[in-house]
MMTF fields as JSON, N, C-alpha, C and O atoms, coordinates in Angstrom:
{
  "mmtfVersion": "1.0.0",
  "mmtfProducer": "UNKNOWN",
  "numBonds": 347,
  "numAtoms": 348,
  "numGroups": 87,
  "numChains": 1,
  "numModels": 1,
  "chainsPerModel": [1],
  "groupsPerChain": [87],
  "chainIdList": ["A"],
  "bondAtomList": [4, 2, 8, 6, 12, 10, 16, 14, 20, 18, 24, 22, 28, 26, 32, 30, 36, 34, 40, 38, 44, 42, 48, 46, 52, 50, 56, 54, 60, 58, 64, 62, 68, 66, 72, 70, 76, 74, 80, 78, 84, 82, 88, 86, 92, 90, 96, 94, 100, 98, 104, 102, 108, 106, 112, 110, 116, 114, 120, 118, 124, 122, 128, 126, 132, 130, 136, 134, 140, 138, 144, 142, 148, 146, 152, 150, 156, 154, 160, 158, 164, 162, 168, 166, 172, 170, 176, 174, 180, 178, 184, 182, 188, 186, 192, 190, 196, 194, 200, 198, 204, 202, 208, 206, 212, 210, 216, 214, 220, 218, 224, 222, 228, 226, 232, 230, 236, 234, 240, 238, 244, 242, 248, 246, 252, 250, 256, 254, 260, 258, 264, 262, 268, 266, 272, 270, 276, 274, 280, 278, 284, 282, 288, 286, 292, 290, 296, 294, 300, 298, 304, 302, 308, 306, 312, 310, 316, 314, 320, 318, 324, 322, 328, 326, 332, 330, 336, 334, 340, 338, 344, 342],
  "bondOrderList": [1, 1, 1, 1, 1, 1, 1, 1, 1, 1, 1, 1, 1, 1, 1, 1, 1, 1, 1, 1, 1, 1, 1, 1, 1, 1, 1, 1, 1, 1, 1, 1, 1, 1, 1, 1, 1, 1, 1, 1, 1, 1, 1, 1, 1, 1, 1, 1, 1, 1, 1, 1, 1, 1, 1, 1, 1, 1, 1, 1, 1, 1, 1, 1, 1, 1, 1, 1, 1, 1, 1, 1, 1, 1, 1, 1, 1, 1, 1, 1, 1, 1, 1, 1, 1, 1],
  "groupList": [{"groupName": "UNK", "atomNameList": ["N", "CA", "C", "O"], "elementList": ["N", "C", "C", "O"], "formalChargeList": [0, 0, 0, 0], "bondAtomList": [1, 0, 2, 1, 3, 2], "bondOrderList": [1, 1, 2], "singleLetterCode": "X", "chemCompType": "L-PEPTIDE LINKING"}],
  "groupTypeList": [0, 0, 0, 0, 0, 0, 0, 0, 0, 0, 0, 0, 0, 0, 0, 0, 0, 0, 0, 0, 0, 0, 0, 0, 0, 0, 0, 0, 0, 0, 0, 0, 0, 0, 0, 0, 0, 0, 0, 0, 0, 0, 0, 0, 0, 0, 0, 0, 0, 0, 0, 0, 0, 0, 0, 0, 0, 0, 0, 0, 0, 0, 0, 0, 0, 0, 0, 0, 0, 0, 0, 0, 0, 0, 0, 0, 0, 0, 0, 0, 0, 0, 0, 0, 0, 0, 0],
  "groupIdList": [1, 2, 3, 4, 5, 6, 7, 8, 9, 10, 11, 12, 13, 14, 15, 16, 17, 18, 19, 20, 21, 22, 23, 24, 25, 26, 27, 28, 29, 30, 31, 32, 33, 34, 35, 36, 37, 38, 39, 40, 41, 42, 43, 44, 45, 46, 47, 48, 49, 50, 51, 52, 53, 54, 55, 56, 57, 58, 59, 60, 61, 62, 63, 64, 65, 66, 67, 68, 69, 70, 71, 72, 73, 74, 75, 76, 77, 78, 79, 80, 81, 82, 83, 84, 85, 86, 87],
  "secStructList": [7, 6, 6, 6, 6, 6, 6, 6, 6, 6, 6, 6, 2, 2, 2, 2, 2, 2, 2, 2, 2, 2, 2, 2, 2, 2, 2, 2, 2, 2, 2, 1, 7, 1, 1, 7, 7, 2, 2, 2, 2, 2, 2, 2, 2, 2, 6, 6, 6, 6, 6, 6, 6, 6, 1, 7, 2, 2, 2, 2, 2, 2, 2, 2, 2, 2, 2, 2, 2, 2, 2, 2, 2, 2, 2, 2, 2, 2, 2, 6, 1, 7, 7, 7, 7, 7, 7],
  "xCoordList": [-5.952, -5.896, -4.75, -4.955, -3.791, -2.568, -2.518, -1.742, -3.273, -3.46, -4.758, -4.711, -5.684, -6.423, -5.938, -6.448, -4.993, -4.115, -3.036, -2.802, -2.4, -2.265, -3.151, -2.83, -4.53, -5.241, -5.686, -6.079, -5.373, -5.54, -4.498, -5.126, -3.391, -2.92, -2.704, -2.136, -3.177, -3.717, -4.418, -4.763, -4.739, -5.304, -4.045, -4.19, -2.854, -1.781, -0.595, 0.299, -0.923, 0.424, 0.551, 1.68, -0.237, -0.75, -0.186, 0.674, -0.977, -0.487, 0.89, 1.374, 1.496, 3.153, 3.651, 4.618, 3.409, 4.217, 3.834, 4.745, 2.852, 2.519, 3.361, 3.83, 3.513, 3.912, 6.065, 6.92, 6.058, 7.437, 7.831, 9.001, 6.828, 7.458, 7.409, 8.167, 6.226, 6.269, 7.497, 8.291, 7.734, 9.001, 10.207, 11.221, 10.22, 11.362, 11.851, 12.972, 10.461, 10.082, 10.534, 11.345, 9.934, 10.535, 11.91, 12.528, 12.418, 13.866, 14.976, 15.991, 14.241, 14.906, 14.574, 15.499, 13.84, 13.798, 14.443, 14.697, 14.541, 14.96, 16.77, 17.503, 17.44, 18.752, 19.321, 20.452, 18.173, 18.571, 18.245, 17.931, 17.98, 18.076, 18.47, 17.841, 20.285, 21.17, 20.011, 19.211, 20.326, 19.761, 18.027, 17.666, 17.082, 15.829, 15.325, 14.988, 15.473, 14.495, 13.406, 13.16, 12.511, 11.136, 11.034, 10.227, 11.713, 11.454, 11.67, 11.257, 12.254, 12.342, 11.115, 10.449, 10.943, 9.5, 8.399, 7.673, 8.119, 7.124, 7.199, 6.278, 8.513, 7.717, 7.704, 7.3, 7.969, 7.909, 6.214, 5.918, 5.245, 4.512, 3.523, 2.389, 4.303, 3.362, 3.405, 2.52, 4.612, 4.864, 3.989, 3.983, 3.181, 2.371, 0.73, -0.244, 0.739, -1.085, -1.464, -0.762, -2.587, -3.32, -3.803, -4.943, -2.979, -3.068, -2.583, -2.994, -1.665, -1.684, -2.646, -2.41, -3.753, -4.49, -5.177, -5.361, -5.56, -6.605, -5.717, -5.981, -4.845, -3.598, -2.19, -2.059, -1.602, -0.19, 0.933, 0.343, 2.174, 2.839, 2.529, 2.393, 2.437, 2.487, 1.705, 1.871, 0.132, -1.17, -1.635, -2.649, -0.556, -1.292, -0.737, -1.209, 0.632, 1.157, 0.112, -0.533, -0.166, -1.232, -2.529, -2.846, -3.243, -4.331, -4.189, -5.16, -2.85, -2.478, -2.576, -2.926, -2.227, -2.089, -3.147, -3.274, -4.083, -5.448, -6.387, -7.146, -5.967, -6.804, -6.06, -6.71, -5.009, -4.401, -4.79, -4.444, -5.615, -5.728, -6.955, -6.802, -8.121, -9.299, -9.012, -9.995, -8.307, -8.424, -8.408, -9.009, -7.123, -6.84, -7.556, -7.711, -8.122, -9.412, -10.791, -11.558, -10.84, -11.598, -11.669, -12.594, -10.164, -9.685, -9.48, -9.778, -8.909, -9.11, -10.568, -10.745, -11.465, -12.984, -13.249, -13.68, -12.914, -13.012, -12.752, -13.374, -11.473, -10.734, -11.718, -12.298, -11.919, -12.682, -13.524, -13.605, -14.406, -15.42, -14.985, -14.467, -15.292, -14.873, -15.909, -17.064, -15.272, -16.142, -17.105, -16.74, -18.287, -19.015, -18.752, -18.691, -18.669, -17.918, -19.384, -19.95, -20.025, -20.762, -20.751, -19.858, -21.851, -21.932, -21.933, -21.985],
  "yCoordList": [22.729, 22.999, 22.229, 21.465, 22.4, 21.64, 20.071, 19.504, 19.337, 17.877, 17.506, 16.442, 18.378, 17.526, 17.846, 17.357, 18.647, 18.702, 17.221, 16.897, 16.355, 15.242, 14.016, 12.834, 14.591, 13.414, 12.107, 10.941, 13.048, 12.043, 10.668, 9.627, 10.493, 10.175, 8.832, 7.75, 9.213, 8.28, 7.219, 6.941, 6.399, 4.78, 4.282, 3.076, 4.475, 3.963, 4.164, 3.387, 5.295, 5.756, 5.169, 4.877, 5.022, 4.297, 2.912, 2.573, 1.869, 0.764, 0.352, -0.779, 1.673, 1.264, 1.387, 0.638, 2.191, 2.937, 1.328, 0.858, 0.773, -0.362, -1.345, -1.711, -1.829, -2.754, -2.684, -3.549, -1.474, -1.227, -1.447, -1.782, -1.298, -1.159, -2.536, -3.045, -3.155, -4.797, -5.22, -5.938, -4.817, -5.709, -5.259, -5.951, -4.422, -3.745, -4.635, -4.944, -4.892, -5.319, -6.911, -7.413, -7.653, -9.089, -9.118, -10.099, -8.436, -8.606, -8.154, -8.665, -7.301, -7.461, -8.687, -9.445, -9.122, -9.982, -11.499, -12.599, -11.131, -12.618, -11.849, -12.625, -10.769, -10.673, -11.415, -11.691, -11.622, -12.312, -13.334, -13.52, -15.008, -15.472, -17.234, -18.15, -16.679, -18.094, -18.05, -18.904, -16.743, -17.105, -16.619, -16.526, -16.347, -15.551, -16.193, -17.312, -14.84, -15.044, -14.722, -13.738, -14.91, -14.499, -13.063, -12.558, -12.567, -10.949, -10.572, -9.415, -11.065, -10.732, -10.849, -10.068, -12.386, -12.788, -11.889, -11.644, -11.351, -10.581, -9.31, -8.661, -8.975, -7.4, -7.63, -6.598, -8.506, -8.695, -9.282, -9.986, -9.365, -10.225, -8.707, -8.566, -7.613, -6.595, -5.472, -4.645, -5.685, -4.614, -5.158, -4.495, -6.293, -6.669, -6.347, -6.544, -5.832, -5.116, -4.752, -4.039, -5.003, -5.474, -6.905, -7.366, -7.334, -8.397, -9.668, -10.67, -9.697, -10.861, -11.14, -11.94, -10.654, -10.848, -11.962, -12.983, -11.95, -12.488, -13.774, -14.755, -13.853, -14.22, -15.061, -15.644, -15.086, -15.925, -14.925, -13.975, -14.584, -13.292, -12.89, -11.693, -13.841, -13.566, -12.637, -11.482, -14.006, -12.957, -11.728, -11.095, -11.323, -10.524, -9.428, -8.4, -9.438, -8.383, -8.063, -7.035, -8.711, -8.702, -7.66, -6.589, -8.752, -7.947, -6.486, -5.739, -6.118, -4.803, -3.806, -2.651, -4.293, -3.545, -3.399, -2.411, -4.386, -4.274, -2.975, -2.225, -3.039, -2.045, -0.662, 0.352, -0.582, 0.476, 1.027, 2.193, 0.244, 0.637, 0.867, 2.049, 0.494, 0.873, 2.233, 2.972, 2.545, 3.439, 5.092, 6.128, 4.504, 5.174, 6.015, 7.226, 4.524, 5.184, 6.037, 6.806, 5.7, 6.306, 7.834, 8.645, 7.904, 9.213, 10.108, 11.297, 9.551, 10.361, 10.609, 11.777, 9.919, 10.368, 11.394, 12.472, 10.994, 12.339, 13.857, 14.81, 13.834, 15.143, 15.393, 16.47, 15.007, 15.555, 16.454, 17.337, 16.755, 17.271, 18.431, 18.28, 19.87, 21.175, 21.395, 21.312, 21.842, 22.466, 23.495, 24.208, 23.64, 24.872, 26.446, 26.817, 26.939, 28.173, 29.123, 29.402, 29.61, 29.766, 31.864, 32.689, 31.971, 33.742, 34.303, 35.532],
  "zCoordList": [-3.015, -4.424, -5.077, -6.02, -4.666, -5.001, -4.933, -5.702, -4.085, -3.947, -5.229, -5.846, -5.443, -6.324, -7.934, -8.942, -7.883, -9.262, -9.829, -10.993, -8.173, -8.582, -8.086, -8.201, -7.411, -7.181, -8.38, -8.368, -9.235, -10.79, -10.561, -10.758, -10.277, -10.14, -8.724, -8.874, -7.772, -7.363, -7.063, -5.914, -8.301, -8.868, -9.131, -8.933, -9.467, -10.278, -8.909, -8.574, -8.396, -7.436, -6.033, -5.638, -5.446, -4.45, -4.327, -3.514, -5.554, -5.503, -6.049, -6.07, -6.549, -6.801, -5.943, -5.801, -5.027, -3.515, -2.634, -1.952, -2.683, -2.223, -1.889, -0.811, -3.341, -4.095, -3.631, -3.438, -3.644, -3.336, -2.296, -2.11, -1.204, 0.248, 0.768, 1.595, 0.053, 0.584, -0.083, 0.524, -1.347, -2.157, -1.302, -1.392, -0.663, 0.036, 1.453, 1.857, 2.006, 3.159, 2.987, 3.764, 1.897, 1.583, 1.232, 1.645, 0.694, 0.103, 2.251, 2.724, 2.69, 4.281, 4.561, 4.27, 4.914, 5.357, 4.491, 4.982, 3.373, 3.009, 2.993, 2.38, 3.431, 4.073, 5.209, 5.61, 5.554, 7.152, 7.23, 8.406, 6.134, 5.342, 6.406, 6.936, 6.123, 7.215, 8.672, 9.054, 9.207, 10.732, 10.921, 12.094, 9.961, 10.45, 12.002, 12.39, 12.648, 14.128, 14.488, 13.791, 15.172, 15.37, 15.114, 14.334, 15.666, 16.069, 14.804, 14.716, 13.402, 11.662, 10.985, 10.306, 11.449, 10.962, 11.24, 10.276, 12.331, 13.187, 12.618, 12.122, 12.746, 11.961, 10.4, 9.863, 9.58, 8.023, 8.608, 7.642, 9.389, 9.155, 9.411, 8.953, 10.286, 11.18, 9.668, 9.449, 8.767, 7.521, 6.483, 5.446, 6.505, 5.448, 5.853, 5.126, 7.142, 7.103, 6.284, 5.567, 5.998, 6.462, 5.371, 5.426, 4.643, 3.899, 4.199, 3.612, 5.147, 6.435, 7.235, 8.14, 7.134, 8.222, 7.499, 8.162, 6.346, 5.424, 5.173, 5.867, 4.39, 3.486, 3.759, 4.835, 3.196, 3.146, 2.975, 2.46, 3.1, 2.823, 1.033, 0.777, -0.061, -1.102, -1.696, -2.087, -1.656, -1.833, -1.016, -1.313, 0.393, 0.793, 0.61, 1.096, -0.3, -1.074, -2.194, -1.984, -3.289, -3.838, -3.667, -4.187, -2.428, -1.61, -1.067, -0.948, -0.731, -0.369, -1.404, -1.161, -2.738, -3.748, -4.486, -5.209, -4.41, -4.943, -4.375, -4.99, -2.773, -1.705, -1.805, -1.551, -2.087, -2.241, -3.64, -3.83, -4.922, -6.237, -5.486, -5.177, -4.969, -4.465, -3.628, -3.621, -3.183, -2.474, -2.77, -2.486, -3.656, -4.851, -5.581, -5.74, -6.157, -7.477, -6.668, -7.247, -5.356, -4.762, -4.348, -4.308, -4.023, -3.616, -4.819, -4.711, -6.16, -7.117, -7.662, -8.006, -7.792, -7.877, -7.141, -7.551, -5.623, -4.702, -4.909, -4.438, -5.888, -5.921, -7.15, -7.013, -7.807, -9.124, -8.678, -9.533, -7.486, -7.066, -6.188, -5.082, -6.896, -5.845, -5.311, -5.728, -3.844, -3.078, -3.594, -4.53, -3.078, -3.205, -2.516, -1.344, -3.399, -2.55, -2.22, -3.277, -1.11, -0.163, -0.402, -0.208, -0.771, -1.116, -0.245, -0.302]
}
């Protein structure tokens, strides 16, 4: 009951939470900048799933946030719909 009160909210919330963690995720990694080593690269490459797979690091921030607005808008459609309660 309590989740589909902010399921509305999930088309918009999703892909900001997205959008943040990759921006979070690039800005580490561009800390380590003078020396980047494989093992930096690799997990900045393993924190961009599933839009690396397809992609380049940029667009697949992008692509993440697009799927996360799909998912979103999906899951809030979802909540719109109550169960049938059974006599």
């Amino acid at each position: 009951m309590a989740l589909r009160k902010y399921s509305k909210h999930l088309a918009w919330a999703l892909p900001l939470m997205v959008f943040l963690f990759d921006f979070v995720d690039m800005q580490w990694m561009f800390s380590h900048e003078p020396g980047l080593t494989d093992e930096v690269v690799m997990r900045y490459q393993l924190l961009l799933l599933p839009g690396i797979l397809f992609f380049p690091p940029l667009p697949a921030i992008l692509f993440n946030c697009v799927l996360a607005g799909l998912i979103g808008a999906v899951a809030s459609w979802l909540g719109k719909f109550r169960p049938r309660s059974t006599p």
